[in-house]
GUROFI-175531 format. One record per atom (N, C-alpha, C, O, CB): residue number from 0; atom name; x, y, z. Coordinates in Angstrom, 1 decimal. Glycine has a CB too. Layout:
N
SITE; vexvo; sevo; px; py; pz
SITE; NUM; CA; X; Y; Z
...
This chain:
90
SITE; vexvo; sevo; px; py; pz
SITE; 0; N; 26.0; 23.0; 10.2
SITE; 0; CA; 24.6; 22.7; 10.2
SITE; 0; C; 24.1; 22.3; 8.9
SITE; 0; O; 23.9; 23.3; 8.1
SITE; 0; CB; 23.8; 23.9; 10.8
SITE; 1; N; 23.8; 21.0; 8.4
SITE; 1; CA; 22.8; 21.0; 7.8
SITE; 1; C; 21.2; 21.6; 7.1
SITE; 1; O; 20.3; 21.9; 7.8
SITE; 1; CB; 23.0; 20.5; 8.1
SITE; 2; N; 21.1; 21.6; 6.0
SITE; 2; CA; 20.1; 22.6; 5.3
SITE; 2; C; 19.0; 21.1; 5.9
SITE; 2; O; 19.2; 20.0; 6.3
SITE; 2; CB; 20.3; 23.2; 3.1
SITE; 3; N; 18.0; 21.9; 5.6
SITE; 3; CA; 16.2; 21.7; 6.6
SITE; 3; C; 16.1; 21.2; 4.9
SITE; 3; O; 16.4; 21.9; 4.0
SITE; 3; CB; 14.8; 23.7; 7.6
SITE; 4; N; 15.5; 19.5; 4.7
SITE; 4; CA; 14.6; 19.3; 3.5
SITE; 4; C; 13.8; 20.3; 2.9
SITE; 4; O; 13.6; 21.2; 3.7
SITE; 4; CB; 13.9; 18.3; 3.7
SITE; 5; N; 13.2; 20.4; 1.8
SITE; 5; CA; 12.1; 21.6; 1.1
SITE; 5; C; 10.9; 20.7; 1.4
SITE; 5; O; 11.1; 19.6; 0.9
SITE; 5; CB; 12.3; 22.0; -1.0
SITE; 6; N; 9.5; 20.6; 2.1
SITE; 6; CA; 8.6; 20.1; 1.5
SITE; 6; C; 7.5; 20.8; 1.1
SITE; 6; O; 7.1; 21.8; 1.5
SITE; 6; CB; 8.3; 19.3; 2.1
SITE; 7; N; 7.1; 20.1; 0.1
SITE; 7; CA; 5.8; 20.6; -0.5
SITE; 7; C; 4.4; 19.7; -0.2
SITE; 7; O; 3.9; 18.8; -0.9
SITE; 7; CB; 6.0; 20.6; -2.1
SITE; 8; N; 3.9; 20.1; 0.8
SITE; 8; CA; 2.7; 19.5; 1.2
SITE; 8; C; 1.5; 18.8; 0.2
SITE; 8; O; 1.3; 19.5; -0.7
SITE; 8; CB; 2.1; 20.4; 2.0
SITE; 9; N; 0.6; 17.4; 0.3
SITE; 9; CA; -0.2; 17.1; -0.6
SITE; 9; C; -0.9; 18.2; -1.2
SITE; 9; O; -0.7; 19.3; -0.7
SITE; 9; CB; -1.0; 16.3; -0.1
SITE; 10; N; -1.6; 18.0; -2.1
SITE; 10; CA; -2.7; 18.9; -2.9
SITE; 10; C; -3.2; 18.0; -3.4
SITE; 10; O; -2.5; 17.1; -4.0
SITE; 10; CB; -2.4; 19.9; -3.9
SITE; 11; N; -4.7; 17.9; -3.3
SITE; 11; CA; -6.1; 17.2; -4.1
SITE; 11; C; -5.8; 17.9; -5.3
SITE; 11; O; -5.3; 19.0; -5.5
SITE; 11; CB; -7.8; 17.5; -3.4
SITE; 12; N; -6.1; 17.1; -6.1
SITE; 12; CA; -6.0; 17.6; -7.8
SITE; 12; C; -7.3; 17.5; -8.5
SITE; 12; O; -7.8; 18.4; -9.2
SITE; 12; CB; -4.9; 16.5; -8.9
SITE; 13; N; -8.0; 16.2; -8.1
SITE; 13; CA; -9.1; 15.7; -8.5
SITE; 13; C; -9.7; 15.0; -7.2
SITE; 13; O; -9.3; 14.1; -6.6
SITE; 13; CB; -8.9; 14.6; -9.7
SITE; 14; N; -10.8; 15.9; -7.0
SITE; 14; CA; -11.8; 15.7; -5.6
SITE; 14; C; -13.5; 15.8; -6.2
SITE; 14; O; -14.1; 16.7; -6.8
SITE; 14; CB; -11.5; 17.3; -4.3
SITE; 15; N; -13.9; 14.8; -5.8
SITE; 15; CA; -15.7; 15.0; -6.0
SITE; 15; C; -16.3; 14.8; -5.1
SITE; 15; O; -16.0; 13.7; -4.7
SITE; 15; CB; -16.5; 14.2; -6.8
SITE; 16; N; -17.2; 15.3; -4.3
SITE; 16; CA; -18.0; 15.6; -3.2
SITE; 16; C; -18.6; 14.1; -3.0
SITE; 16; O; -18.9; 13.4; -4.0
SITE; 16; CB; -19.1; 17.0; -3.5
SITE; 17; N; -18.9; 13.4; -1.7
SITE; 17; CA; -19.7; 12.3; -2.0
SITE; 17; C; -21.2; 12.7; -2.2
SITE; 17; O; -21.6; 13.9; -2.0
SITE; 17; CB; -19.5; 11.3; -0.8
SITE; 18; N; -22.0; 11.8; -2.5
SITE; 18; CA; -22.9; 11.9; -2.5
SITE; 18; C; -23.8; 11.3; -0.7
SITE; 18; O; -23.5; 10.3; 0.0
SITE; 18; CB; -23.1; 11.3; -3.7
SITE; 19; N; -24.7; 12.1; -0.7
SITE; 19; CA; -25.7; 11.2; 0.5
SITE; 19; C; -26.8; 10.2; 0.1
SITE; 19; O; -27.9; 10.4; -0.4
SITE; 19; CB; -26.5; 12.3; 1.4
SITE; 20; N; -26.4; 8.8; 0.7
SITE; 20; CA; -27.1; 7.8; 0.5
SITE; 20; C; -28.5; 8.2; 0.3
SITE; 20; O; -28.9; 9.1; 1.0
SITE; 20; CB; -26.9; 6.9; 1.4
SITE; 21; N; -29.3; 7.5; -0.7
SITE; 21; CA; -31.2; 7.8; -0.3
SITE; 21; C; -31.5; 7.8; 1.1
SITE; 21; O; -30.4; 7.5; 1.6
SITE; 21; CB; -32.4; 6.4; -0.8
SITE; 22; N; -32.2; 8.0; 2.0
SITE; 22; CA; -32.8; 8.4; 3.2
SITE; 22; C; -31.8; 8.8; 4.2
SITE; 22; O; -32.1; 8.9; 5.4
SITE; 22; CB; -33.7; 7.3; 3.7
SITE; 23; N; -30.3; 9.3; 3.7
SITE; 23; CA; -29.7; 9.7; 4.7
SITE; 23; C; -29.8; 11.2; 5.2
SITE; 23; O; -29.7; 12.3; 4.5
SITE; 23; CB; -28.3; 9.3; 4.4
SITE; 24; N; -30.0; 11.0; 6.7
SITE; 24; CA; -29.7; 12.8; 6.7
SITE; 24; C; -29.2; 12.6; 8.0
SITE; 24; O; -29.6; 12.2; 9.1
SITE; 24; CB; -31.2; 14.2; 6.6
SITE; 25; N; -27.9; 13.2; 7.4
SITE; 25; CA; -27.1; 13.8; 8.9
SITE; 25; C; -26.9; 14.8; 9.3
SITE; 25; O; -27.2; 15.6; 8.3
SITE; 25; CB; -25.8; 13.6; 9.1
SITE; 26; N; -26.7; 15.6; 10.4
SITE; 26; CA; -26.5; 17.2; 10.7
SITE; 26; C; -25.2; 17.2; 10.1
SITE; 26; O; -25.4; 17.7; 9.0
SITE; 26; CB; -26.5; 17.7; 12.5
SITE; 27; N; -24.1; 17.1; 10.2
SITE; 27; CA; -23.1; 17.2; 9.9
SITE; 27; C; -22.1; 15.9; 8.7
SITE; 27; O; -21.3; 15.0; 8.9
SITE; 27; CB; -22.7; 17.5; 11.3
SITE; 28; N; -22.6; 16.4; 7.7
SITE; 28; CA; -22.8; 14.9; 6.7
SITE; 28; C; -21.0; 15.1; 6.0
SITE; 28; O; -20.8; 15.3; 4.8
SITE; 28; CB; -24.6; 15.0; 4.9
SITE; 29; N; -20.0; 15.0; 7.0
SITE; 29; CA; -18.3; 14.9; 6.6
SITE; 29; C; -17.9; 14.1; 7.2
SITE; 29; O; -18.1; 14.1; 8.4
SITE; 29; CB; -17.4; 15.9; 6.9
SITE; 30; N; -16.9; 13.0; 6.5
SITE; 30; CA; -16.1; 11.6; 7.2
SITE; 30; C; -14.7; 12.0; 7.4
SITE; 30; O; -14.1; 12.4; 6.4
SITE; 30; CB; -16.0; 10.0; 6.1
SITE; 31; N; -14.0; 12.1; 8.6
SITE; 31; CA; -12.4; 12.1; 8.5
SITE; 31; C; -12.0; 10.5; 8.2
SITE; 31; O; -12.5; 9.4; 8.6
SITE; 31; CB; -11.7; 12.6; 10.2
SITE; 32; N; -11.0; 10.7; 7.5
SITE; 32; CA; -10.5; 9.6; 7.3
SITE; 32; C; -8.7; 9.5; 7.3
SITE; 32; O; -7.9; 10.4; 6.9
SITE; 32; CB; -11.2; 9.2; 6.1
SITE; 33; N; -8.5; 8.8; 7.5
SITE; 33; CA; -6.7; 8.8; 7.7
SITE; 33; C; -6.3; 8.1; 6.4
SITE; 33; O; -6.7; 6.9; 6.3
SITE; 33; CB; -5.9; 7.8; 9.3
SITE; 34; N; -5.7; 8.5; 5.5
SITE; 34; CA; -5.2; 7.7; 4.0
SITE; 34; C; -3.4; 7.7; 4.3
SITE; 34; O; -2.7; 8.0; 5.3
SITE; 34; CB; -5.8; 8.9; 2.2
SITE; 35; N; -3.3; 7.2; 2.7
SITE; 35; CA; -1.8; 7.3; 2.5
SITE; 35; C; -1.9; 7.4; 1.1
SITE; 35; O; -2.5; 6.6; 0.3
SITE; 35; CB; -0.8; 6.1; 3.1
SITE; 36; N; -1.2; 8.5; 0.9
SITE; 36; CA; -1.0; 9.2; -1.0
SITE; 36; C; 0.1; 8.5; -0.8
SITE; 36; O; 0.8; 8.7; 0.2
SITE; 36; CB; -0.7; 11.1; -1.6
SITE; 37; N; 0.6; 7.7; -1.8
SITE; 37; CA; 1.6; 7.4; -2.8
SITE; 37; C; 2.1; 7.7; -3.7
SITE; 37; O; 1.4; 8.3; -4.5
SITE; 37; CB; 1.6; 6.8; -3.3
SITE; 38; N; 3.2; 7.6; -3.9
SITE; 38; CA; 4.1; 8.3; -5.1
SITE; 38; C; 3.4; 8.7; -6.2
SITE; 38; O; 3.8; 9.7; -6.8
SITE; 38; CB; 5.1; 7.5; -5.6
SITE; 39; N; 2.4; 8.2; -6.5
SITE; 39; CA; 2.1; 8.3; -7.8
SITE; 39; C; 0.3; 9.5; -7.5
SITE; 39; O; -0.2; 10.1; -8.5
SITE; 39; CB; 2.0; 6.4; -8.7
SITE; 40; N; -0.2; 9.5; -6.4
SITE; 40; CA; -1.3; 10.6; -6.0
SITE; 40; C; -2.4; 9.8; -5.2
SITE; 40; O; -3.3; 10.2; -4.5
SITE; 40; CB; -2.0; 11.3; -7.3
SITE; 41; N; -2.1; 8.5; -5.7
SITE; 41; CA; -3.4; 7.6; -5.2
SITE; 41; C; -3.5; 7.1; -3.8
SITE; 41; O; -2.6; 6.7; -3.1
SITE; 41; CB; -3.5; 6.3; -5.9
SITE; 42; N; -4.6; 7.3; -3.5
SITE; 42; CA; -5.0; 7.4; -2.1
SITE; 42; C; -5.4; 5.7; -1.8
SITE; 42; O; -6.0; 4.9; -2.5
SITE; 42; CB; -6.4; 8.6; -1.8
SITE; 43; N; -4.7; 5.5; -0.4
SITE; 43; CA; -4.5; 4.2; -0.6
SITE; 43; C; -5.0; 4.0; 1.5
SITE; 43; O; -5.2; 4.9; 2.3
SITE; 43; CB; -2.5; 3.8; -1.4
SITE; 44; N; -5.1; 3.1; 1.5
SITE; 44; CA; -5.4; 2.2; 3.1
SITE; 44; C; -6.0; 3.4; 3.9
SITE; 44; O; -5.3; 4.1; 4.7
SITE; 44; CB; -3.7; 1.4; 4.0
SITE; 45; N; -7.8; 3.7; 3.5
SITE; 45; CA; -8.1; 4.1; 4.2
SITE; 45; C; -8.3; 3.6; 5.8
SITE; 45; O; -8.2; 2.4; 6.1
SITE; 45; CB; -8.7; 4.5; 3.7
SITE; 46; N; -8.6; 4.6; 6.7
SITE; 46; CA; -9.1; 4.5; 8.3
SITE; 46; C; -9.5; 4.9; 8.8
SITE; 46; O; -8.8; 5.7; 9.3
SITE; 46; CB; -8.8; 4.4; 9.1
SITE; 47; N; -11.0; 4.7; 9.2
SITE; 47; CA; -12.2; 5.7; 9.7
SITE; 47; C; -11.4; 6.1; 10.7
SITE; 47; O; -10.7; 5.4; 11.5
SITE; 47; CB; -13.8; 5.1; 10.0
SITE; 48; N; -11.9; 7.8; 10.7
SITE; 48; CA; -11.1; 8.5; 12.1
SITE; 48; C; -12.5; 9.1; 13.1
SITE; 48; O; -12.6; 8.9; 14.3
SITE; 48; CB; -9.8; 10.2; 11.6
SITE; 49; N; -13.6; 9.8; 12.0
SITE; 49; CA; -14.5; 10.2; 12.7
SITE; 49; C; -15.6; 10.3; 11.6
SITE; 49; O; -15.6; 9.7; 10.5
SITE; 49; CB; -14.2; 11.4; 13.4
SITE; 50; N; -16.9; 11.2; 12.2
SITE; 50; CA; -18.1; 11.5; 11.6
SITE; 50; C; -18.5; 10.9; 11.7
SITE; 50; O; -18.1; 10.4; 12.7
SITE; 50; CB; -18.4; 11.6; 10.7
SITE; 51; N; -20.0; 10.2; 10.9
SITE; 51; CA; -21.2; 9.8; 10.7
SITE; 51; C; -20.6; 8.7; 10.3
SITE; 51; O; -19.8; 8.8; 9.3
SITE; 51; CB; -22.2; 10.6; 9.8
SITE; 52; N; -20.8; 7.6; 10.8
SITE; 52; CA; -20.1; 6.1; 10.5
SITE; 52; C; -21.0; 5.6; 9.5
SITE; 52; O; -20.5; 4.6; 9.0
SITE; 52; CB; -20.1; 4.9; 11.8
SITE; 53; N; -21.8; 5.8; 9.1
SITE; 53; CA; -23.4; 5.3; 8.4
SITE; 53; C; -22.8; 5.7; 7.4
SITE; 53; O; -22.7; 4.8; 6.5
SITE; 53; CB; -25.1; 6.0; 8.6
SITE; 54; N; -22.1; 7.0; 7.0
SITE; 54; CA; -21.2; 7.8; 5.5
SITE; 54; C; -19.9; 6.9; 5.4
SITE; 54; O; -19.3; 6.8; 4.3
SITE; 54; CB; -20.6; 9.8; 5.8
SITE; 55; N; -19.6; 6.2; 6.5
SITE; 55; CA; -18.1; 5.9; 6.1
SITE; 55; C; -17.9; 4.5; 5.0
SITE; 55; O; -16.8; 3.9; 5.0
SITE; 55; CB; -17.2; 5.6; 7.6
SITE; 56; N; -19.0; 4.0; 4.1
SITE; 56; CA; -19.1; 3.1; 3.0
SITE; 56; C; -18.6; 4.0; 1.9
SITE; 56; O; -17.5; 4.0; 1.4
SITE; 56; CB; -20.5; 2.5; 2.8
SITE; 57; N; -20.0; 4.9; 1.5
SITE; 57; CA; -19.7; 6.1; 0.8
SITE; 57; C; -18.4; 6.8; 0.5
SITE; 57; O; -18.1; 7.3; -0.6
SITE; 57; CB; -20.4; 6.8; 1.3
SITE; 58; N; -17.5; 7.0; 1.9
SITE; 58; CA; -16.8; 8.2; 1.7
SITE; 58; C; -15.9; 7.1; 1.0
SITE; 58; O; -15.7; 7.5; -0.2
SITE; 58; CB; -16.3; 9.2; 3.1
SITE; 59; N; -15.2; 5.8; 1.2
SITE; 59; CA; -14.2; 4.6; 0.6
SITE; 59; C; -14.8; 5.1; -0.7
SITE; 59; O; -14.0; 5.9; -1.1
SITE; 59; CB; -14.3; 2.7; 1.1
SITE; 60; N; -15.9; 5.0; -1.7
SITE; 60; CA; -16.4; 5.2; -2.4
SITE; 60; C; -15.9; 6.6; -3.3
SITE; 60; O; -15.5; 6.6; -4.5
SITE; 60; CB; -17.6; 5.0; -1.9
SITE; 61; N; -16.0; 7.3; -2.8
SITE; 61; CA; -15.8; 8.9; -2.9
SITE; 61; C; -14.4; 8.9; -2.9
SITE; 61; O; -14.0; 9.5; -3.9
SITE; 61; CB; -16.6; 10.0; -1.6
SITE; 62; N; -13.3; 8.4; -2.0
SITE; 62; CA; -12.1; 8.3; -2.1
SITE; 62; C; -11.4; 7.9; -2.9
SITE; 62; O; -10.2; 8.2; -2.9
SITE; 62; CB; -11.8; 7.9; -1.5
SITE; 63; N; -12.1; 6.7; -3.9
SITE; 63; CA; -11.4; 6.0; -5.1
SITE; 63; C; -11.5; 6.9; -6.2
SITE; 63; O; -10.8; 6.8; -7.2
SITE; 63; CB; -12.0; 4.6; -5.5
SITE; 64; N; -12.5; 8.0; -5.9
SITE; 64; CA; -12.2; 8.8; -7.1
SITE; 64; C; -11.1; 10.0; -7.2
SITE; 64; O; -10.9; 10.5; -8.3
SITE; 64; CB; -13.3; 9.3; -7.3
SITE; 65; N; -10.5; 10.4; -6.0
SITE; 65; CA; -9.6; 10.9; -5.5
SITE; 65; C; -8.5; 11.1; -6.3
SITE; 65; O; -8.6; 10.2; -7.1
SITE; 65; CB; -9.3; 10.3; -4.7
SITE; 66; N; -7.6; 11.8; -6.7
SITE; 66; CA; -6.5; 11.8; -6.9
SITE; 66; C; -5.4; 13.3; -6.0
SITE; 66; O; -6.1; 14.4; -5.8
SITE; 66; CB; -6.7; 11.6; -8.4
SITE; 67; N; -4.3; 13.3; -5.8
SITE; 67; CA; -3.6; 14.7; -5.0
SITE; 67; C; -2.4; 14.2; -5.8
SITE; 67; O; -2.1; 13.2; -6.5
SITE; 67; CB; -3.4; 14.9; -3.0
SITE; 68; N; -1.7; 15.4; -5.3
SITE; 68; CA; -0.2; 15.6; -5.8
SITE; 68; C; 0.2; 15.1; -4.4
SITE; 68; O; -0.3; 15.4; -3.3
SITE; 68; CB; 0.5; 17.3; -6.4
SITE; 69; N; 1.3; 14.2; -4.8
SITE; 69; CA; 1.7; 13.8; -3.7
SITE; 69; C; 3.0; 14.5; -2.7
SITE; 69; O; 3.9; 15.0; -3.5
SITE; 69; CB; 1.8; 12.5; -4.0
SITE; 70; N; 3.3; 14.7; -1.5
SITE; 70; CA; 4.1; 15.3; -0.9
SITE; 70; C; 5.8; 14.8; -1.6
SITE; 70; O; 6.2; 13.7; -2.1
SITE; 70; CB; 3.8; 15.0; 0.6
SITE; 71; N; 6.6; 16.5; -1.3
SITE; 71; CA; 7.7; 15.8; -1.9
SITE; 71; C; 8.5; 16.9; -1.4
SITE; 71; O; 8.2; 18.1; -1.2
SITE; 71; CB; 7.6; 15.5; -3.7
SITE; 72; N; 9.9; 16.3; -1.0
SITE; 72; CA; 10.6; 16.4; -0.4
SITE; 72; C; 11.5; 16.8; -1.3
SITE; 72; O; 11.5; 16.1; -2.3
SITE; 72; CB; 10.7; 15.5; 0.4
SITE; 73; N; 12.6; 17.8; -1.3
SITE; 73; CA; 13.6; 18.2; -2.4
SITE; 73; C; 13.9; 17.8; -3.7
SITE; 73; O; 14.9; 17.4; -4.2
SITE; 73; CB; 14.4; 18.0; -2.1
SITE; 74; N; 12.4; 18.1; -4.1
SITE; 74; CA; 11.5; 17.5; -5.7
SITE; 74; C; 10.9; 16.2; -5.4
SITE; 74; O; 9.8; 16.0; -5.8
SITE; 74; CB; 12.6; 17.1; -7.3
SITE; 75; N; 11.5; 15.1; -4.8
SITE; 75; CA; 11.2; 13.3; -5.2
SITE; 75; C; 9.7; 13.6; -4.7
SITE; 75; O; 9.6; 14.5; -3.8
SITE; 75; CB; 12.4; 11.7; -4.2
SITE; 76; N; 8.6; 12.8; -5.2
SITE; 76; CA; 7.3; 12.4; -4.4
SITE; 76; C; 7.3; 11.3; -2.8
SITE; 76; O; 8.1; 10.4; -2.8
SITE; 76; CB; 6.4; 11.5; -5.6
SITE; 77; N; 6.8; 11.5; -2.1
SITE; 77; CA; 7.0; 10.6; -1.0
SITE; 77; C; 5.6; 9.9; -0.1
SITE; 77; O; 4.6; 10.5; 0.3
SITE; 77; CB; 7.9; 11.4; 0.0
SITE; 78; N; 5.9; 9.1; -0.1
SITE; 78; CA; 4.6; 8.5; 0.9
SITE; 78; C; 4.6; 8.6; 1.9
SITE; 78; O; 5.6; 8.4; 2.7
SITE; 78; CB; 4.3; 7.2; 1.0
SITE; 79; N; 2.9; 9.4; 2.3
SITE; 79; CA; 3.5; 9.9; 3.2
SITE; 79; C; 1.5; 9.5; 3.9
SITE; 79; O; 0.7; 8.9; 3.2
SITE; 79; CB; 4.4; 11.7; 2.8
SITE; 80; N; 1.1; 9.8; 4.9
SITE; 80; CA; -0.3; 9.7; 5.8
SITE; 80; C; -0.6; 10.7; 6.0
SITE; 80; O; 0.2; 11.5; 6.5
SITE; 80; CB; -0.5; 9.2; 7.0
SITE; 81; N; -2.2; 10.9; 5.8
SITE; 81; CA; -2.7; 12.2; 5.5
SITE; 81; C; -3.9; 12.3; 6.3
SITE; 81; O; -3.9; 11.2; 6.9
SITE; 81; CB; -3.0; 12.5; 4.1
SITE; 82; N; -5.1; 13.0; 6.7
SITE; 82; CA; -6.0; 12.9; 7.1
SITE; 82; C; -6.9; 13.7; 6.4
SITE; 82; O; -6.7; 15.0; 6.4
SITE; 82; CB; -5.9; 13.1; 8.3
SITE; 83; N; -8.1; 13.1; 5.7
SITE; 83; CA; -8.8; 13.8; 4.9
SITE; 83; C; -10.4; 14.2; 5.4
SITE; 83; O; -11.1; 13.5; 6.1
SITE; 83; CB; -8.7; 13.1; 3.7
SITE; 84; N; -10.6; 15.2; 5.0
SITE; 84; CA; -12.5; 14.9; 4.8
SITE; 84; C; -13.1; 14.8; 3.6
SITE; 84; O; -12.8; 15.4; 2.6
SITE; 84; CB; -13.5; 16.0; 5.3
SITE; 85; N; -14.1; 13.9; 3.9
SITE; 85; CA; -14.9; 13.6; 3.0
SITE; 85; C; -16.8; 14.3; 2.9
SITE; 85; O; -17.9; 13.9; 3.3
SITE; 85; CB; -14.7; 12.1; 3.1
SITE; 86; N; -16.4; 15.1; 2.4
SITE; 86; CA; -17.7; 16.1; 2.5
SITE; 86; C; -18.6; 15.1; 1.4
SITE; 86; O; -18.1; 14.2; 0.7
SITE; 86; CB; -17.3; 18.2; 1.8
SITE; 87; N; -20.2; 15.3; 1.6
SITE; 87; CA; -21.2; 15.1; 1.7
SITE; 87; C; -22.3; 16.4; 0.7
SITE; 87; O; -22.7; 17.5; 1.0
SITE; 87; CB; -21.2; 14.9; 3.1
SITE; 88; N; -22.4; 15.9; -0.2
SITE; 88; CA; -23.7; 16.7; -0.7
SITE; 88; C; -25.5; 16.4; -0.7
SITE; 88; O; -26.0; 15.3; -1.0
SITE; 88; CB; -23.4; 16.8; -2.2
SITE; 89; N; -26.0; 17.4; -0.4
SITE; 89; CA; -27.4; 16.0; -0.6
SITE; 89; C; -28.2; 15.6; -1.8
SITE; 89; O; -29.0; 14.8; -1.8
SITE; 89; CB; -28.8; 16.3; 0.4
């Protein structure tokens, strides 16, 4: 039998809350979004999954500021698809 790979799941490193547009008010002001971290942390080809669609400009916005450790498999980094939220401050 073969040994089971080690992984070490993403971690946000550098995360900033989005902001809410002028006159926005949502009840529940968080975007899911489906990304892909790359080797190097950067969050790359987002894809609206849910939330307040009105936020989902903002959250692409909020995502470029992003950075995670990216997943890694018996040390190497790997690309890998993630599903994030993008929380909302007012």
């Amino acid at each position: 039998m073969g040994r089971q790979p080690r992984r070490r799941p993403p971690r946000l490193i550098e995360m900033v809350p989005g902001v809410l547009p002028p006159g926005t008010s949502e009840a529940e002001p968080v975007v899911y979004v489906q990304v892909i971290v790359d080797q190097e942390g950067r969050i790359a080809r987002p894809q609206y999954l849910g939330g307040p669609r009105s936020l989902y400009p903002a959250a692409l916005d909020t995502l470029a500021k992003w950075r995670a450790q990216p997943i890694r498999v018996n040390g190497a980094p790997v690309v890998t698809p993630n599903v994030l939220q993008v929380p909302f401050n007012p």
